[in-house]
ChimeraX commands (.cxc) that place a marker at each C-alpha (Angstrom):
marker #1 position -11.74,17.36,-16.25 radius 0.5
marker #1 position -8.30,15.49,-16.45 radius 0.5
marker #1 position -7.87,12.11,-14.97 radius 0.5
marker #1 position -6.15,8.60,-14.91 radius 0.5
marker #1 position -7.32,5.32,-16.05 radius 0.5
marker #1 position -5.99,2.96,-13.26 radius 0.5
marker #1 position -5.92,-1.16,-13.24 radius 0.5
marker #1 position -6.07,-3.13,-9.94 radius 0.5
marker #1 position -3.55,-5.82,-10.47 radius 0.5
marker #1 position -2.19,-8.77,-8.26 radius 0.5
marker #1 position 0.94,-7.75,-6.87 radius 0.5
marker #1 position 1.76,-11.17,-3.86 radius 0.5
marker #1 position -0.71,-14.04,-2.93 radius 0.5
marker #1 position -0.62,-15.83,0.20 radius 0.5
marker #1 position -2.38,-18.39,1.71 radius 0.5
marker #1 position -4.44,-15.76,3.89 radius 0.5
marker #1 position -4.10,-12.35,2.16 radius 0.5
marker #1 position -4.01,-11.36,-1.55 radius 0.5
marker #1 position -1.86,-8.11,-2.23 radius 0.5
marker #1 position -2.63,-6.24,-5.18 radius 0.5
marker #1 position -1.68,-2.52,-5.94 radius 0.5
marker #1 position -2.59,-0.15,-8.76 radius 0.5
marker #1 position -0.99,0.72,-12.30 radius 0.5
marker #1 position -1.46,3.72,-14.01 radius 0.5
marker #1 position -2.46,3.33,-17.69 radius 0.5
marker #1 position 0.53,6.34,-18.59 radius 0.5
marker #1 position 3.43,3.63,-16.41 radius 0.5
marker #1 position 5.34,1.08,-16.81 radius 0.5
marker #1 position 5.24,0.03,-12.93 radius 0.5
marker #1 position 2.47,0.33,-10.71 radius 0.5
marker #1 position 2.58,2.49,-7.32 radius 0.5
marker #1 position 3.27,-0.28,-5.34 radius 0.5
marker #1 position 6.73,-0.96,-7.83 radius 0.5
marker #1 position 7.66,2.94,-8.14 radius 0.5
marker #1 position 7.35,2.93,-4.34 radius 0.5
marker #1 position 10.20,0.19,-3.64 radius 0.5
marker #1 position 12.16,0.93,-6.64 radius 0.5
marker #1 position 12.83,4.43,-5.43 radius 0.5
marker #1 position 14.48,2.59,-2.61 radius 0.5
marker #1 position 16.00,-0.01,-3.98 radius 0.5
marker #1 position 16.81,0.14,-7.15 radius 0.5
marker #1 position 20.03,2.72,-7.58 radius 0.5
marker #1 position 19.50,2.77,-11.01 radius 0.5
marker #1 position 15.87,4.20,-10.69 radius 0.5
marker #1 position 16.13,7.89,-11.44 radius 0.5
marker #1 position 13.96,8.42,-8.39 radius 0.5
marker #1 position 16.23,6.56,-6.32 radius 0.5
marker #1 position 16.46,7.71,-2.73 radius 0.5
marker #1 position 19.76,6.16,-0.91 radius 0.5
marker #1 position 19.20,5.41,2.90 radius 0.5
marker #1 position 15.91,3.26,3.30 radius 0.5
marker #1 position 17.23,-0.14,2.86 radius 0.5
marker #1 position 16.21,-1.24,6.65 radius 0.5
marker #1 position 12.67,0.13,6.37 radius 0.5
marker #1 position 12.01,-0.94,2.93 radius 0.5
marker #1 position 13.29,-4.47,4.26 radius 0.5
marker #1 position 11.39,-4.61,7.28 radius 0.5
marker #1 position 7.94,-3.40,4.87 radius 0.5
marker #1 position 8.23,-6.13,2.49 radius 0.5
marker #1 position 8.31,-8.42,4.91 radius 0.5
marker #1 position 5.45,-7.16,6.88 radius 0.5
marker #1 position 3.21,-7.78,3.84 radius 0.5
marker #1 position 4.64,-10.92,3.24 radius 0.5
marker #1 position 4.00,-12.08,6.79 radius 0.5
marker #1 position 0.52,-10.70,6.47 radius 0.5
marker #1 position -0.18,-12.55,2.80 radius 0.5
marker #1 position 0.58,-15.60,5.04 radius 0.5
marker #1 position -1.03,-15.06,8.05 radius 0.5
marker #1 position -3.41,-12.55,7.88 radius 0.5
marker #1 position -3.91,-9.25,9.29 radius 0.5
marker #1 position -4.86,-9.41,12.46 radius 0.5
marker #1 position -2.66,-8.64,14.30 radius 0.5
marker #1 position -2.24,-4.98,13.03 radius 0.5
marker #1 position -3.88,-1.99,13.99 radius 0.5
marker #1 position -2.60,0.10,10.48 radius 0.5
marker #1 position -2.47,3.74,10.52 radius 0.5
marker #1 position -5.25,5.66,9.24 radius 0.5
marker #1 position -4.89,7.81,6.94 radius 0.5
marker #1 position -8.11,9.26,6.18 radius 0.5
marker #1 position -10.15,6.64,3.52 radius 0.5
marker #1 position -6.49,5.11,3.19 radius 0.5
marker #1 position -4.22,3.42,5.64 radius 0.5
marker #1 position -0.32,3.42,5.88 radius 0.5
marker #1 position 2.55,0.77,6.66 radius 0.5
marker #1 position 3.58,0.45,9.04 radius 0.5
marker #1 position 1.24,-0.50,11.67 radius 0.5
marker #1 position 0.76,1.66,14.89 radius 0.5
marker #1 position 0.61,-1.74,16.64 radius 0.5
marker #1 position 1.32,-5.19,16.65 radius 0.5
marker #1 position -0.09,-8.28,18.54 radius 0.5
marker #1 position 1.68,-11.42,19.61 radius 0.5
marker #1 position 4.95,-12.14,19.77 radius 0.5
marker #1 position 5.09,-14.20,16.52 radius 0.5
marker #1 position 4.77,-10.63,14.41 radius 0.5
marker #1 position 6.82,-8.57,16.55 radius 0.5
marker #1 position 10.35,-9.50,15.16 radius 0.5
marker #1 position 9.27,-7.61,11.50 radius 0.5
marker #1 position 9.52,-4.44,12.69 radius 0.5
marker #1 position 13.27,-4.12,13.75 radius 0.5
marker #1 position 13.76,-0.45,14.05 radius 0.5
marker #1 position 12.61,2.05,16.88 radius 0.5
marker #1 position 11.16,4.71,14.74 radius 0.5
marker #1 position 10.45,4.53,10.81 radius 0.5
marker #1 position 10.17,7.21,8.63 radius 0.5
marker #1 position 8.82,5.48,5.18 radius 0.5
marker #1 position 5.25,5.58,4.87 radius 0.5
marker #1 position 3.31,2.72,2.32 radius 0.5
marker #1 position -0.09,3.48,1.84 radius 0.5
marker #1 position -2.51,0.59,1.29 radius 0.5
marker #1 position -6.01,-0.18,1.46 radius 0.5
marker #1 position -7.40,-2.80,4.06 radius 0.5
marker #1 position -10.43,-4.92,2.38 radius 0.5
marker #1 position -11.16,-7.51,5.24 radius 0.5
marker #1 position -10.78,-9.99,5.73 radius 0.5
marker #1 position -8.09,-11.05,2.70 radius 0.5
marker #1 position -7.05,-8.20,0.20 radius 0.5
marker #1 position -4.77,-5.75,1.06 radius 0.5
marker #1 position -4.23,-3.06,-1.85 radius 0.5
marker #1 position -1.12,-1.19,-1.96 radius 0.5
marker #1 position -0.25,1.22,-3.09 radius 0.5
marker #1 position 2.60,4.50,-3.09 radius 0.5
marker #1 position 4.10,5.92,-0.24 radius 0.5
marker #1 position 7.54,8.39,0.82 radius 0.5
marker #1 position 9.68,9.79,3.61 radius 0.5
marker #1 position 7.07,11.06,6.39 radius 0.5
marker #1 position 9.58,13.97,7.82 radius 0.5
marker #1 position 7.51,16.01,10.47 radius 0.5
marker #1 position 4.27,15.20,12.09 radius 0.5
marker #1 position 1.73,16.01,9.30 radius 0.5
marker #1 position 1.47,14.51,6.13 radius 0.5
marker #1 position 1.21,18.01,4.48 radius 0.5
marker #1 position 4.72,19.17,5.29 radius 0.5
marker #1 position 6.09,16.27,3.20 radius 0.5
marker #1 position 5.81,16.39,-0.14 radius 0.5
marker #1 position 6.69,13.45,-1.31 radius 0.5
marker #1 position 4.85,11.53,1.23 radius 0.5
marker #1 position 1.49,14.02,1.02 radius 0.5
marker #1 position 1.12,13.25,-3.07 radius 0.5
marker #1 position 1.52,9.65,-2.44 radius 0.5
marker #1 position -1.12,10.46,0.74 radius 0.5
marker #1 position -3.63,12.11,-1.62 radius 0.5
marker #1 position -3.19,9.81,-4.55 radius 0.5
marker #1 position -3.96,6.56,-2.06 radius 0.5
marker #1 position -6.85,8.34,-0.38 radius 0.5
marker #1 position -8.56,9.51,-3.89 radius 0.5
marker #1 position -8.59,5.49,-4.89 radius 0.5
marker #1 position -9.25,4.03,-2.11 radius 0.5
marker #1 position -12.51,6.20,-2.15 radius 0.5
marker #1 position -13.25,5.26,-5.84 radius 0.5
marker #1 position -12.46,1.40,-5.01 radius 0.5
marker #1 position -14.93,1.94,-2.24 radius 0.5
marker #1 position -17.28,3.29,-4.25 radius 0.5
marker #1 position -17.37,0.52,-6.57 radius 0.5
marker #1 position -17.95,-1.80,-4.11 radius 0.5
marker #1 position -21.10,-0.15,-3.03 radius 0.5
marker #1 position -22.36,0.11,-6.69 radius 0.5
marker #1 position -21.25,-3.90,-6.71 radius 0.5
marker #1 position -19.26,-3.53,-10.08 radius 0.5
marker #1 position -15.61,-4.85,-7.70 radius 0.5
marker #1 position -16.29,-7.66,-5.24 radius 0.5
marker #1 position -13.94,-9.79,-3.77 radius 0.5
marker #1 position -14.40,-13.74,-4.19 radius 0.5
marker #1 position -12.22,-16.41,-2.19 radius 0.5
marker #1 position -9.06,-13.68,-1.99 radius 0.5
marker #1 position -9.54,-12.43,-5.17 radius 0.5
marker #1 position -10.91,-9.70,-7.08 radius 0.5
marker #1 position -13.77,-10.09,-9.62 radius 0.5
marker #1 position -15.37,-6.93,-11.79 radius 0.5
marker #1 position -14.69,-4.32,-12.83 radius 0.5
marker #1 position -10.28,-3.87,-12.22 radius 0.5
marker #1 position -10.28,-0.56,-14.79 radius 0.5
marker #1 position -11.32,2.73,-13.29 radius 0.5
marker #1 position -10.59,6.48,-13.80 radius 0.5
marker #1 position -10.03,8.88,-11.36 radius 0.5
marker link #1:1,2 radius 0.2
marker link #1:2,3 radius 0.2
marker link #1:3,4 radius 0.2
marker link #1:4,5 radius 0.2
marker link #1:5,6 radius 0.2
marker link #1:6,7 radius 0.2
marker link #1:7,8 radius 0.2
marker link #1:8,9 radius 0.2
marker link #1:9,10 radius 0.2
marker link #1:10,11 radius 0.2
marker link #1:11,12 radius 0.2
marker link #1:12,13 radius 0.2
marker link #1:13,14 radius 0.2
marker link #1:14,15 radius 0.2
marker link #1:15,16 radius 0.2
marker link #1:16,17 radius 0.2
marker link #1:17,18 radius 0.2
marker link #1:18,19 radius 0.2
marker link #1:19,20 radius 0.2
marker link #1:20,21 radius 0.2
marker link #1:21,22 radius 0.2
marker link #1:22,23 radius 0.2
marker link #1:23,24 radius 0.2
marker link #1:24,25 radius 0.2
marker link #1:25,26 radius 0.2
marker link #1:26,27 radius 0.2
marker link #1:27,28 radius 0.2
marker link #1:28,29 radius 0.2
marker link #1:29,30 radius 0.2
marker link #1:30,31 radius 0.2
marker link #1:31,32 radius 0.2
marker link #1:32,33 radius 0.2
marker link #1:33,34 radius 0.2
marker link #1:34,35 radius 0.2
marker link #1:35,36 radius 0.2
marker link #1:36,37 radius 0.2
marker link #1:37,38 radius 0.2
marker link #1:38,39 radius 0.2
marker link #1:39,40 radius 0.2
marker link #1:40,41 radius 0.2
marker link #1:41,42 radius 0.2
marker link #1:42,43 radius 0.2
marker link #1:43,44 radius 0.2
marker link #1:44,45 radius 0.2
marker link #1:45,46 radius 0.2
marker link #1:46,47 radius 0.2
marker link #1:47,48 radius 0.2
marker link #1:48,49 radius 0.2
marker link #1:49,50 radius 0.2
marker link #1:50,51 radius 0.2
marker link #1:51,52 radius 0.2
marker link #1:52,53 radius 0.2
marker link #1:53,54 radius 0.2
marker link #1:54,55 radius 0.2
marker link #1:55,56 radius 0.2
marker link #1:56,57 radius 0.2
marker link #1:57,58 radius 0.2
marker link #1:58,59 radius 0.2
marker link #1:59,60 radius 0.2
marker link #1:60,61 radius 0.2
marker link #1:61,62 radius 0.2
marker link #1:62,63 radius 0.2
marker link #1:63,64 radius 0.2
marker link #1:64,65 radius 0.2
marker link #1:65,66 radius 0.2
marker link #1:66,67 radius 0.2
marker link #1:67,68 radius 0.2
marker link #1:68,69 radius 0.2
marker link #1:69,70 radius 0.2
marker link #1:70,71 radius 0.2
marker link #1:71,72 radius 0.2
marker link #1:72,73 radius 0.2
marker link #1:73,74 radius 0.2
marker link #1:74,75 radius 0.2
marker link #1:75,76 radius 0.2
marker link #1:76,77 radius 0.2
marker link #1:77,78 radius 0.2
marker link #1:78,79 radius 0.2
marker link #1:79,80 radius 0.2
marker link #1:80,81 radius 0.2
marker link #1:81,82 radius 0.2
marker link #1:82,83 radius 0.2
marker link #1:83,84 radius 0.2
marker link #1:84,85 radius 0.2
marker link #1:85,86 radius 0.2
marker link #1:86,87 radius 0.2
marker link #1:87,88 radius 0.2
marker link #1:88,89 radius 0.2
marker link #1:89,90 radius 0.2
marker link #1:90,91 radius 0.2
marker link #1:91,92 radius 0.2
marker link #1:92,93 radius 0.2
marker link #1:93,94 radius 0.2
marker link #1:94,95 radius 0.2
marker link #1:95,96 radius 0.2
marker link #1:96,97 radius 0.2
marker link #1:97,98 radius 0.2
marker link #1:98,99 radius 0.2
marker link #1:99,100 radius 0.2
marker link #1:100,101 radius 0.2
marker link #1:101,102 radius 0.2
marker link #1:102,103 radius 0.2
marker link #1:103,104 radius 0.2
marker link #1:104,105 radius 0.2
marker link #1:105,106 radius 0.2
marker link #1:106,107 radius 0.2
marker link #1:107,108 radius 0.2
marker link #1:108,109 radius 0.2
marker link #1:109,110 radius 0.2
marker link #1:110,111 radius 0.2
marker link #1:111,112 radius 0.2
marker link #1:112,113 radius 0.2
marker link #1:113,114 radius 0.2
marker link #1:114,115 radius 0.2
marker link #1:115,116 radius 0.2
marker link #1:116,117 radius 0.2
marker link #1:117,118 radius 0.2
marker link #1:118,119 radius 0.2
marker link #1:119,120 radius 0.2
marker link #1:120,121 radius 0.2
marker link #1:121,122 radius 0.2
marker link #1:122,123 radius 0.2
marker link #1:123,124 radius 0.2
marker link #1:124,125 radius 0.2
marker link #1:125,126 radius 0.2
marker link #1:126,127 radius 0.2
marker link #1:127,128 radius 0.2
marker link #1:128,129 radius 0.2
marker link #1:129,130 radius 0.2
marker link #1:130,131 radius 0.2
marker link #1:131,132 radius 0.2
marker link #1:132,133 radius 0.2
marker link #1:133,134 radius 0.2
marker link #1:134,135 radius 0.2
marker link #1:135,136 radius 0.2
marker link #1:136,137 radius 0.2
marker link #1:137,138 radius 0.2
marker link #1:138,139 radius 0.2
marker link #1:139,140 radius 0.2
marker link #1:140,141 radius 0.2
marker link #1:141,142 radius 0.2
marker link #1:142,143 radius 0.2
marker link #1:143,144 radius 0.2
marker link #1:144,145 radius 0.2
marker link #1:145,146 radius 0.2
marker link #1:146,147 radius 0.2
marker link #1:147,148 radius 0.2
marker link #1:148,149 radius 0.2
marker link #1:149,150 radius 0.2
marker link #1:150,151 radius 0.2
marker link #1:151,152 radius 0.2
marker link #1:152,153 radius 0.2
marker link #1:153,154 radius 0.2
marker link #1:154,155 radius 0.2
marker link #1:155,156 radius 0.2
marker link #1:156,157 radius 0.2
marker link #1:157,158 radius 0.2
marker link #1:158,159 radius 0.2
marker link #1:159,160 radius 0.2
marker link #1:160,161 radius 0.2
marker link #1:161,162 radius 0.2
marker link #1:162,163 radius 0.2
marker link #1:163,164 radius 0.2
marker link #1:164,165 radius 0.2
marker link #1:165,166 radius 0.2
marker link #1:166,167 radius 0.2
marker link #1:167,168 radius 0.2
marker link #1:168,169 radius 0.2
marker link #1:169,170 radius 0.2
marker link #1:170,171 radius 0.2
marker link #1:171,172 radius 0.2
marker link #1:172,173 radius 0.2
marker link #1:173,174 radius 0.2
view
């Protein structure tokens, strides 16, 4: 059986939430970094033109929730995975993040309440169903296999989370 060795690494800190995401041992950047370089970096040979208002508007949602929590977001679930952005939003002070009607970028993430938030790929969501995207389904199945490994771990107690941050076990293979 073929698989990936994987590192969970910290990616932003805040004062209420601790981001991390997940780096491949084959890559250079880890999903969270191949995810907004393919959006923002024009010199990325996976670079997708078009995105610059969505990618905005998602890096600052997760920098308003390393701040201040999350709360006030019910995310989008995804199976064992959930997805950025949120289906909705509570009080007025996180409103202003998302600026545009309709979003078609998808950042898949893992929720660990109450303070780590692990992200990790995502892509361009173009119909109703995750399936009929490819991009966006790979990312999809990729988030939902770890997320059920991380979760998995837990259980057997060899990841914990302590004060924001993780302690254990950050290699796995999957």
């Amino acid at each position: 059986m073929q698989g990936t060795i994987f590192e969970l690494e910290e990616f932003l800190r805040g004062s209420a939430v601790t981001c991390y995401t997940v780096r491949s041992a084959k890559q250079n950047w880890s999903l969270a970094d191949q995810f907004l370089n393919s959006f923002t970096d024009p010199e990325d040979p996976m670079f997708i033109p078009g995105f610059q208002d969505e990618i905005e508007d998602l890096v600052h949602l997760v920098e308003f929730i390393a701040e201040n929590g999350m709360g006030r977001f019910i995310l989008r679930q995804e199976n064992s995975a959930h997805a950025l952005p949120p289906k909705k939003i509570f009080g007025q002070g996180a409103r202003h993040l998302m600026r545009l009607p309709t979003y078609s970028l998808r950042w898949y993430c893992m929720v660990w309440p109450p303070n780590i938030l692990i992200l990790f790929g995502g892509g361009i969501k173009r119909s109703q169903r995750n399936e009929d995207s490819p991009g966006v389904y790979s990312a999809f199945m990729l988030a939902d296999r770890i997320t059920k490994q991380i979760d998995q771990m837990i259980v057997e107690g060899s990841l914990a989370e302590h004060n924001g941050t993780l302690v254990g076990d950050l290699y796995f293979f999957t």
